[in-house]
N, CA, C and O atoms as a Tinker XYZ file with bonds, in Angstrom:
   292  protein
     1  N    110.474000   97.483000  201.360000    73     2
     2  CA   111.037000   97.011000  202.615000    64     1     3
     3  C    112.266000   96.163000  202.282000    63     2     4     5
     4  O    112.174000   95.135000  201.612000    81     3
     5  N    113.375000   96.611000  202.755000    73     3     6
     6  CA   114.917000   96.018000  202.553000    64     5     7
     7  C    114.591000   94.500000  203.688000    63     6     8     9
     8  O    113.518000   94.039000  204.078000    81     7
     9  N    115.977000   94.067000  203.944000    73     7    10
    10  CA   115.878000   93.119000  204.926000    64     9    11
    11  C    115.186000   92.403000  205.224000    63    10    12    13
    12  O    114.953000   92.192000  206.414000    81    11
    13  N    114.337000   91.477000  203.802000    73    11    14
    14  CA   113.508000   90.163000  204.104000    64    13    15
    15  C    114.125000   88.719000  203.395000    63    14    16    17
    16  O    114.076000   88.139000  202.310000    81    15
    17  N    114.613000   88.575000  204.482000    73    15    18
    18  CA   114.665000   86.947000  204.146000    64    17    19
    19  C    114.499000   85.838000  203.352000    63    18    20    21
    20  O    113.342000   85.474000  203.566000    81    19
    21  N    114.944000   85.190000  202.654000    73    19    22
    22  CA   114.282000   83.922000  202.112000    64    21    23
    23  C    114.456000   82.773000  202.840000    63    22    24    25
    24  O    115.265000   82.794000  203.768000    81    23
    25  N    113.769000   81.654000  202.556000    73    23    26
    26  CA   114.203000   79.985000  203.074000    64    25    27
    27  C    115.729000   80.024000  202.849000    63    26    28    29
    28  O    116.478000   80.340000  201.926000    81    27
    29  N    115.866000   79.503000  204.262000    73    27    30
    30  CA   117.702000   78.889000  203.716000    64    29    31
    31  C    118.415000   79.892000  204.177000    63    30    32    33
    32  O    119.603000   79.748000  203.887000    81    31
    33  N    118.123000   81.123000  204.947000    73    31    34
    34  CA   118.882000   82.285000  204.884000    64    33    35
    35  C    119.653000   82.322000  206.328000    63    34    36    37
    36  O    118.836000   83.079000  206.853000    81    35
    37  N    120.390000   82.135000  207.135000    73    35    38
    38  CA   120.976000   82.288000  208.368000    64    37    39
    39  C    120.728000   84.008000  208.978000    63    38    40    41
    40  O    121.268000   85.077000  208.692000    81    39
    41  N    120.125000   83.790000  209.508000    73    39    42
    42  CA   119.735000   85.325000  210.666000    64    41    43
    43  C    120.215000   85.142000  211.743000    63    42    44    45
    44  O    120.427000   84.070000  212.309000    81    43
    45  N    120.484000   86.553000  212.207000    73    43    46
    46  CA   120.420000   87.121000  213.495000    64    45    47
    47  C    119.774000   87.800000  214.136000    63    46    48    49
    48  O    119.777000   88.881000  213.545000    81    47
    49  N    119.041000   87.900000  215.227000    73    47    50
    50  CA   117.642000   88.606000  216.019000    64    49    51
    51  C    118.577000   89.855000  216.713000    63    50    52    53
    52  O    119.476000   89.763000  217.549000    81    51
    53  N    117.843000   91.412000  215.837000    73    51    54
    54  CA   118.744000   92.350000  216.810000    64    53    55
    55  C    117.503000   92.483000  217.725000    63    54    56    57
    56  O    117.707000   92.764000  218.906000    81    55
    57  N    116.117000   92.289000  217.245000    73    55    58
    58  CA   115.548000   93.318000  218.237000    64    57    59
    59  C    113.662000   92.349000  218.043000    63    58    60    61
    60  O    113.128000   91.910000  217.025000    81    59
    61  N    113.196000   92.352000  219.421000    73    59    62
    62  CA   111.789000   91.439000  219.138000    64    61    63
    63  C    110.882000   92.411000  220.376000    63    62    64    65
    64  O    110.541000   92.128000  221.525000    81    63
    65  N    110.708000   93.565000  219.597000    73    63    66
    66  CA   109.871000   94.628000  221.378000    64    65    67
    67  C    108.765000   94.465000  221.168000    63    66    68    69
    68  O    108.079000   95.270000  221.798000    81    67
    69  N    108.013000   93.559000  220.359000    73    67    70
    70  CA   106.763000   93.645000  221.059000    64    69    71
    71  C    106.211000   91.637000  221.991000    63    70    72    73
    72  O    105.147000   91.171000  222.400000    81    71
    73  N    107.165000   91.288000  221.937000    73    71    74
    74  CA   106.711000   89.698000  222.216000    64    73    75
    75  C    107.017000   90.109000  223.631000    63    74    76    77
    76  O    108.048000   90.647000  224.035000    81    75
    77  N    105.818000   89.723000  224.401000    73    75    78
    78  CA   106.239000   88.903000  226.033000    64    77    79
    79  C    107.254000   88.561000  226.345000    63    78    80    81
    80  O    107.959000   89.186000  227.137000    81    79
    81  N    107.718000   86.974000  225.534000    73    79    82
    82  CA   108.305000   86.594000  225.819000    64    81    83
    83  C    109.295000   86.136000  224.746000    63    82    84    85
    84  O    109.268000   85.056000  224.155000    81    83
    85  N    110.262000   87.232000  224.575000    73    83    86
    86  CA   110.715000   87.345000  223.138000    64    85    87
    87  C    112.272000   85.975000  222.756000    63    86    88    89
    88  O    112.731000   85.302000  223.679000    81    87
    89  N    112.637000   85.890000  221.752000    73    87    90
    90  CA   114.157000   85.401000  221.467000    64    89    91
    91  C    114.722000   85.645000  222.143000    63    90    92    93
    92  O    113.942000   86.132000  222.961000    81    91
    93  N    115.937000   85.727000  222.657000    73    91    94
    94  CA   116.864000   86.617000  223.024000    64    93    95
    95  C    117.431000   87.370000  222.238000    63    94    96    97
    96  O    117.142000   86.923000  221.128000    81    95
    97  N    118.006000   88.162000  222.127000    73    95    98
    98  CA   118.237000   89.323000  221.347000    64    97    99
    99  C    120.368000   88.870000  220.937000    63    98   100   101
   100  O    121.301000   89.240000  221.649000    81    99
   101  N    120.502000   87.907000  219.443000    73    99   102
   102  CA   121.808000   87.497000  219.413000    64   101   103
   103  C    121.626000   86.009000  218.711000    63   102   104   105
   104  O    122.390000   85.313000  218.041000    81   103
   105  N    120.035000   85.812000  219.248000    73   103   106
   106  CA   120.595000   84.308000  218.398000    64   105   107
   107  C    120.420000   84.236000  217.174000    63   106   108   109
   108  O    120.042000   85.180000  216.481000    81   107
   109  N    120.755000   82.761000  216.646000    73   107   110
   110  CA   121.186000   82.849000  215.319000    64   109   111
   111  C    119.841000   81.478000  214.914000    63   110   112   113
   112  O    119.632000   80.497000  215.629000    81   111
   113  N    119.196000   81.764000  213.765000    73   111   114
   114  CA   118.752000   80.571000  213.049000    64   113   115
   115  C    118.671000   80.466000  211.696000    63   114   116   117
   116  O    119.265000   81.264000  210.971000    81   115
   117  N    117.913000   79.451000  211.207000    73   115   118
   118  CA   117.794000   79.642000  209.633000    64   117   119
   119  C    116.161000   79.653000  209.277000    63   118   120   121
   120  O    115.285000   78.983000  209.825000    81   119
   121  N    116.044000   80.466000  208.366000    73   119   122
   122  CA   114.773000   80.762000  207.946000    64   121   123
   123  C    114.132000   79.536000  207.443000    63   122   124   125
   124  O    114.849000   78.821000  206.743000    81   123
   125  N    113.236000   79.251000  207.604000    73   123   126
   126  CA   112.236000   77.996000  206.679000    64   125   127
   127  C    111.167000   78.453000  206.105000    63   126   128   129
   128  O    110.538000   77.580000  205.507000    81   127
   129  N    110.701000   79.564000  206.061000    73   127   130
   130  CA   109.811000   80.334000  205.443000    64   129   131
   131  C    109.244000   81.742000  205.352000    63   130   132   133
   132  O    109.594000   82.361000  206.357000    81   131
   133  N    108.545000   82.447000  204.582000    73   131   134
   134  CA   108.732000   83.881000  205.019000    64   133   135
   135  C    107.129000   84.146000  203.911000    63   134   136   137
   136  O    107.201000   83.767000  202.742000    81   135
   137  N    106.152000   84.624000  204.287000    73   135   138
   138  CA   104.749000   84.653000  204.009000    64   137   139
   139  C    104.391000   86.533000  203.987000    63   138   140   141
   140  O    104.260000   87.322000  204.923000    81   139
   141  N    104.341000   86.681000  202.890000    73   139   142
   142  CA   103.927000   88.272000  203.212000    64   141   143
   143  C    102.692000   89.060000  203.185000    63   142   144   145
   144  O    102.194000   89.189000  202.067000    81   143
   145  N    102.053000   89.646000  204.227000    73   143   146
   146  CA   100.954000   89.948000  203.908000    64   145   147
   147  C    100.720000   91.860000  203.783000    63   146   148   149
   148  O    101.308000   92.914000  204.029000    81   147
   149  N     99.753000   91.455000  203.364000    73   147   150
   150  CA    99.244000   93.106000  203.028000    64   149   151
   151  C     99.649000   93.346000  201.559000    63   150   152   153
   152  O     99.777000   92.538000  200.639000    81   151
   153  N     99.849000   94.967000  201.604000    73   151   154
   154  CA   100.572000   95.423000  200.177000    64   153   155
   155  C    100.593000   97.067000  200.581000    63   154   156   157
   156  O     99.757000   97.610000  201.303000    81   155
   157  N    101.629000   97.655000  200.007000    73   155   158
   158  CA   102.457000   98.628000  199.813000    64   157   159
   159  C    103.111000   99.130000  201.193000    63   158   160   161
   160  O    104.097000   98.567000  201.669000    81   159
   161  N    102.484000  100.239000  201.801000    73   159   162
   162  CA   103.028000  101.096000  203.535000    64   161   163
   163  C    102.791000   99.665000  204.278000    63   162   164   165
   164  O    103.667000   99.096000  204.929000    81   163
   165  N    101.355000   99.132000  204.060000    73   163   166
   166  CA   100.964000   98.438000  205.087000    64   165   167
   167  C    101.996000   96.797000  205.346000    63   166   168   169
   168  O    102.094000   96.059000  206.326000    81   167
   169  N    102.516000   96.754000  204.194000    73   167   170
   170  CA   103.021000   95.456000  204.045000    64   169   171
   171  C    103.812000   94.992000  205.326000    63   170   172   173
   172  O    104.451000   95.715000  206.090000    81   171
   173  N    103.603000   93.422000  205.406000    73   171   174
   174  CA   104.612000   92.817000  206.915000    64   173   175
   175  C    105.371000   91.623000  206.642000    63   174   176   177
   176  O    105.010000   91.423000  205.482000    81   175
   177  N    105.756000   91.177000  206.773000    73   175   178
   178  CA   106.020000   89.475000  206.533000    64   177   179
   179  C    106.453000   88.714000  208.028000    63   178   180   181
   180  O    106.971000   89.297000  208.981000    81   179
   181  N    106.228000   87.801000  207.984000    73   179   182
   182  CA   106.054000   86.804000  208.908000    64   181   183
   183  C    106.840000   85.999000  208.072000    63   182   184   185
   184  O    106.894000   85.764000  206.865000    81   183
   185  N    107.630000   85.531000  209.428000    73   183   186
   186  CA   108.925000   84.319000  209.053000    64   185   187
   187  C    108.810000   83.389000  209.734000    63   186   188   189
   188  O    108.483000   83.607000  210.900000    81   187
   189  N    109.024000   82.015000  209.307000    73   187   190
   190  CA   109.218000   80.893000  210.479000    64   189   191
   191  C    110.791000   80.976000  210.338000    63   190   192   193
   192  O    111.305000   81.357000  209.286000    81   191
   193  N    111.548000   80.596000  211.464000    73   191   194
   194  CA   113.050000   80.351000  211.972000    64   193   195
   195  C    113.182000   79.276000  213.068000    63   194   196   197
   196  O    112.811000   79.348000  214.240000    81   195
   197  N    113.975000   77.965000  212.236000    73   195   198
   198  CA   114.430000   77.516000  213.430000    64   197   199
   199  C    115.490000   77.855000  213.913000    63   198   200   201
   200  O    116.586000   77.971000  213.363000    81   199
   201  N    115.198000   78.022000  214.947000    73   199   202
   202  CA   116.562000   78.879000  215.902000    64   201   203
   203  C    117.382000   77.821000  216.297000    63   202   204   205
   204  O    116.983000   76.715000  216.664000    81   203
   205  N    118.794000   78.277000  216.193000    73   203   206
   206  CA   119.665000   76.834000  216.649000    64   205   207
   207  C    119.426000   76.481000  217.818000    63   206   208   209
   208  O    119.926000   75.388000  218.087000    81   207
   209  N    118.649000   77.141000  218.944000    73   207   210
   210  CA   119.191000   76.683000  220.818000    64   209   211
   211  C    117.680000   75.995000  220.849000    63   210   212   213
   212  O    117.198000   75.654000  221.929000    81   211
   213  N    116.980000   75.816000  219.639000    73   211   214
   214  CA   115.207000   74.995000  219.559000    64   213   215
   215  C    114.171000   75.251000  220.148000    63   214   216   217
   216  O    113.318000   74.401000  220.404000    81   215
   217  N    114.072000   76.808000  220.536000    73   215   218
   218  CA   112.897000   77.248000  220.336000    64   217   219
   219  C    112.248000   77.746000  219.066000    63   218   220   221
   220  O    112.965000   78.409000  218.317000    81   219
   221  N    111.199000   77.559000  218.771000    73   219   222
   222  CA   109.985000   78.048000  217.864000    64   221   223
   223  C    110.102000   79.018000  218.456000    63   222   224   225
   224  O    110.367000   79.021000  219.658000    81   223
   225  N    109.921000   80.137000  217.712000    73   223   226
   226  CA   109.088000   81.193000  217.663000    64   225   227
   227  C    109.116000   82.273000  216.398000    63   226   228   229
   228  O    110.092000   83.017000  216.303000    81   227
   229  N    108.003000   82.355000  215.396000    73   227   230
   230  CA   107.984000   83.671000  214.248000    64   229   231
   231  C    108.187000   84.812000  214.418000    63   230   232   233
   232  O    107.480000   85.649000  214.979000    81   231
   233  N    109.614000   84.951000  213.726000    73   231   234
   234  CA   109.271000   86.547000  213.651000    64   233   235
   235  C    107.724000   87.264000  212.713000    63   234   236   237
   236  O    106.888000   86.602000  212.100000    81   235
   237  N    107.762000   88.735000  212.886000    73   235   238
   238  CA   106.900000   89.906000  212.265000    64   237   239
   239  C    107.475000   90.931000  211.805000    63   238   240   241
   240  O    107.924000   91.560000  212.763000    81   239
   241  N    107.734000   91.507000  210.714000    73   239   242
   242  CA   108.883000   92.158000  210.286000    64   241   243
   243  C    107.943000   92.957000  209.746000    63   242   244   245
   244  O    106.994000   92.343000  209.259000    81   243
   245  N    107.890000   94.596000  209.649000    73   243   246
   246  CA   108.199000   94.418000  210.916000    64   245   247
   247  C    107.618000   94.546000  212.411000    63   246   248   249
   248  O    107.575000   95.771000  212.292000    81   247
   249  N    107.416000   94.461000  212.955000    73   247   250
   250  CA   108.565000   95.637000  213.912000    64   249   251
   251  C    109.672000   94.543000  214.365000    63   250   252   253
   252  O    110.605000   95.330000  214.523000    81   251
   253  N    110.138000   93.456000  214.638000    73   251   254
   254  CA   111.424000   92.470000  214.794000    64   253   255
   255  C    111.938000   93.297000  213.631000    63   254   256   257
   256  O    111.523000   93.987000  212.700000    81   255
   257  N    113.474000   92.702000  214.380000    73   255   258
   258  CA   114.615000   93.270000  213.381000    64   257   259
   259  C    115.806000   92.273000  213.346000    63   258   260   261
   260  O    116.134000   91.888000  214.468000    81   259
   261  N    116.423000   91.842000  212.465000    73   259   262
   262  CA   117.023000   91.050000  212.002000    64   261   263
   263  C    118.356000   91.592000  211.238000    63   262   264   265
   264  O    118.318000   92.718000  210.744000    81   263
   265  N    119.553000   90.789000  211.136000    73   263   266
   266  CA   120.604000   90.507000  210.875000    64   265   267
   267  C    120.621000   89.379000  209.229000    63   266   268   269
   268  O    120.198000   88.274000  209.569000    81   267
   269  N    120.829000   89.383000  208.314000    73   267   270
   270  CA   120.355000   88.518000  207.265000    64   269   271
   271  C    122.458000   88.087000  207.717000    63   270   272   273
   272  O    123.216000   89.050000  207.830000    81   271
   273  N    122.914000   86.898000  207.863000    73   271   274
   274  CA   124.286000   86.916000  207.856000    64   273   275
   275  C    124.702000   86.297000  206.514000    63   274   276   277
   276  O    124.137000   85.504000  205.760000    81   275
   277  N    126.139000   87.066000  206.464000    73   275   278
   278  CA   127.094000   87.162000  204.890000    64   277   279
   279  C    127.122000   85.510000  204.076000    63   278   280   281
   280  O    126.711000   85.311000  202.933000    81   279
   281  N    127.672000   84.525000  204.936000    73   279   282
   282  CA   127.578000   83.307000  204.375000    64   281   283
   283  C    126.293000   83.081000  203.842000    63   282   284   285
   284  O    126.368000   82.585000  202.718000    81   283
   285  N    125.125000   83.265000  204.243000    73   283   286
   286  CA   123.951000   82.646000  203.698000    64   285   287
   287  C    123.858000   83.401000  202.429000    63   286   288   289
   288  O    123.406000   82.737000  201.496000    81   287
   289  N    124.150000   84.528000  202.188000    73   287   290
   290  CA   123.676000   85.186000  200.895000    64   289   291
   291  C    124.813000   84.966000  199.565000    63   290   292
   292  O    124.566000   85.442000  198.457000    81   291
C-alpha cells in the first residue's frame, strides 16, 4: 500500500465515503500518528490528523484517500 503517512507529514483529504459525517473533502492537516493493523491484502492503517480548522477526526486508509503534500516530504 503506497500513500501512508508518517508523524509530521502535512495531508490533504481527497476523499472520506464512508463517515456520516465526514472532513470536508480539501482540508489540510498534519499527521500525529499512523497505527497499522492487519497484514498483507487485509492491511489498513488508521491515522490521527490534526486538521488545521480543529476538528478531530481519524482517518482509515483505506478506503479515505489522501494527498501526502510536497513540503512535508
Amino acid at each position: 500500500m503506497s500513500n501512508i503517512p508518517r508523524p509530521g507529514d502535512r495531508i490533504r483529504l481527497l476523499a472520506m465515503p464512508d463517515d456520516p459525517d465526514p472532513i470536508p473533502t480539501g482540508e489540510v492537516g498534519t499527521v500525529v500518528s499512523v497505527a497499522r493493523h492487519g497484514e498483507g491484502r487485509d492491511a489498513w492503517h488508521q491515522v490521527d490528523v490534526e486538521w488545521d480548522h480543529g476538528r478531530s477526526l481519524m482517518l482509515t486508509l483505506p478506503p479515505d484517500q489522501i494527498e501526502i503534500l510536497p513540503d512535508s516530504q
